[in-house]
C-alpha positions as CSV (number, residue, x, y, z in Angstrom):
1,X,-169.4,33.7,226.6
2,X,-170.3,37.0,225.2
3,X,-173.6,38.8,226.0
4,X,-172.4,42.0,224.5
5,X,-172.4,42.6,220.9
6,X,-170.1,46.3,220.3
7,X,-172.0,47.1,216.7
8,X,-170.6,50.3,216.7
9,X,-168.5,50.4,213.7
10,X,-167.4,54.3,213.4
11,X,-164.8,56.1,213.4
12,X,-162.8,56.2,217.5
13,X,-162.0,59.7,218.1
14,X,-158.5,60.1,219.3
15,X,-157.5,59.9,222.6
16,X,-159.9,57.2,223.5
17,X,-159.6,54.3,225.8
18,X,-161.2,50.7,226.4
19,X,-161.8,50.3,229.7
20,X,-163.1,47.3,230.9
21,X,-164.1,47.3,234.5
22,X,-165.7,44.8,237.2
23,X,-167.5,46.1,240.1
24,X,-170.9,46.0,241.5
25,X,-173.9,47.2,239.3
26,X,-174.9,50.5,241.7
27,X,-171.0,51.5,241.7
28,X,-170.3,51.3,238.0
29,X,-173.4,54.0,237.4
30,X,-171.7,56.5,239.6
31,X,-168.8,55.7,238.1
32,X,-169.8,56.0,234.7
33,X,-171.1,59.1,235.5
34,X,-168.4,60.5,237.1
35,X,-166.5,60.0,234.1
36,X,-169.3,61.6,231.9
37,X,-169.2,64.2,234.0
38,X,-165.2,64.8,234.2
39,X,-165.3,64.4,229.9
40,X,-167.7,67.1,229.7
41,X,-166.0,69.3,232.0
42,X,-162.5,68.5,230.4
43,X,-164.4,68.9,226.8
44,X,-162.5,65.1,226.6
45,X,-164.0,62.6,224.2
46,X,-165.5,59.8,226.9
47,X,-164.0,56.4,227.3
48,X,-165.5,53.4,226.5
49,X,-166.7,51.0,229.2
50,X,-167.8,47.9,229.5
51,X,-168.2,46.4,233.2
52,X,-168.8,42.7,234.4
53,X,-169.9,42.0,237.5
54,X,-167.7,39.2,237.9
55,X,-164.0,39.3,237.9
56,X,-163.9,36.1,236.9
57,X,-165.9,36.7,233.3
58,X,-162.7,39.5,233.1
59,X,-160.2,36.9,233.8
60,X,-161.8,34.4,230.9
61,X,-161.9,37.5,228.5
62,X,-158.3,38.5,229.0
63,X,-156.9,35.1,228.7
64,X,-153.4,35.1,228.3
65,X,-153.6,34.1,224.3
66,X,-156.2,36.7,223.7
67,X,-154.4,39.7,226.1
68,X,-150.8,38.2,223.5
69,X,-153.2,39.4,220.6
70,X,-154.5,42.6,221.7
71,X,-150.8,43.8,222.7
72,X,-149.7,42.6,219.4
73,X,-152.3,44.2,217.8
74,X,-151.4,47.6,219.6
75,X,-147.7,47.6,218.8
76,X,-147.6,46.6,215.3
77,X,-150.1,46.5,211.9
78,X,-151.0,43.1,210.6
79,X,-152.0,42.6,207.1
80,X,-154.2,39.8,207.7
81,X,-155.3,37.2,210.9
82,X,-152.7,35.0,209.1
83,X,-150.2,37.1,209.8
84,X,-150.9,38.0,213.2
85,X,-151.4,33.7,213.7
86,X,-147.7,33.8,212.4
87,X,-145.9,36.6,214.7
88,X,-148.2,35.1,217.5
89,X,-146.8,31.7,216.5
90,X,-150.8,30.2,216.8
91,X,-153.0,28.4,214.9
92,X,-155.0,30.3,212.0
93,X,-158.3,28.9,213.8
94,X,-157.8,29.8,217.3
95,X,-156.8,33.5,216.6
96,X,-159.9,33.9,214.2
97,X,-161.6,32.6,217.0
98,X,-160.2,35.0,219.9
99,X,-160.3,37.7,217.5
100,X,-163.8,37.3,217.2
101,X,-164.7,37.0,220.3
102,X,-162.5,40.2,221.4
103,X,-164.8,41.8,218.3
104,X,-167.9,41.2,220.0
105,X,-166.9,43.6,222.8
106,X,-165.6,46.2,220.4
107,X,-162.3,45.5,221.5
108,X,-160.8,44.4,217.7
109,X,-162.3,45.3,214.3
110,X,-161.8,44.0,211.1
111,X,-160.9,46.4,207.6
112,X,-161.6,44.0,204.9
113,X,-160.9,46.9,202.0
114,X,-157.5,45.5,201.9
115,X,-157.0,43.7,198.5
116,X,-158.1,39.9,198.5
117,X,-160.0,37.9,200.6
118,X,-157.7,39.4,203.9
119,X,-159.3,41.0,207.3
120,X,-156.8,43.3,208.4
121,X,-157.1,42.8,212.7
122,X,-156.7,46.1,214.6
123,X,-157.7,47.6,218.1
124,X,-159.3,51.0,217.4
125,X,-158.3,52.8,220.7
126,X,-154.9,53.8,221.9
127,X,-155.1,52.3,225.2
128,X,-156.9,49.0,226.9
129,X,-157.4,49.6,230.6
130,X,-158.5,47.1,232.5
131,X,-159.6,47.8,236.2
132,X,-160.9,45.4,238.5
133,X,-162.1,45.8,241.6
134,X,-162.4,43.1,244.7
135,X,-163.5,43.5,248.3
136,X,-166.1,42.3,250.1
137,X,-170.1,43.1,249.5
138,X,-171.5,45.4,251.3
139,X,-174.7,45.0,252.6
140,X,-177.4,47.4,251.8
141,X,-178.5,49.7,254.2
């Protein structure tokens, strides 16, 4: 599903968000640079942003198993995915899976410095904002 690989494995600075949004390519650049713009002038750490086109691509990202994960994830530390699988009450596999899919857009990383063989699940950002916009296209003109 993913075309989007978040490689970006630094530290978040606080304060930030992960906004996901879904409007049309031309809108999204003035968007994003209003938001530059309004970080600069605030001397604010910027957001990060991803935007799909589609809504629907949103939809099949936030699916309701994978939007239980990232709330768990923002409430409460998990050791492991094992334990997250537990307080989720979900199969080992299919979290690992979701998890690393939500990885791929930078929305979960792993720290595997914890003792053993364990990946500690977290969500580096203090807020997930997800904003999605529909209405009709409007021709150019």
């Amino acid at each position: 599903m993913t075309d989007y690989e978040h490689d970006d494995e630094g530290e978040v600075p606080e304060g930030v968000d992960f906004v996901i949004t879904s409007m049309p390519h031309d809108q999204f650049e003035r968007e994003t640079r209003r938001r530059l713009q309004e970080a600069v002038d605030d001397d604010e750490p910027q957001d990060h942003v991803h935007n799909f086109e589609d809504p629907k691509k949103v939809q099949k990202l936030f699916a309701p198993s994978r939007l239980d994960l990232l709330v768990a994830l923002l409430e409460d530390d998990y050791e492991s995915i094992n334990r997250l699988a537990q307080a989720v009450d979900r199969d080992y596999k299919d979290v690992y899976e979701d998890l690393q899919l939500l990885s791929d857009y930078g929305l979960v990383r792993f720290d595997d410095t914890s003792p053993g063989r364990s990946k500690k699940p977290y969500v580096p950002y203090e807020n997930v904002r997800v904003e999605v916009e529909v209405g009709r296209t409007k021709p150019d003109a």
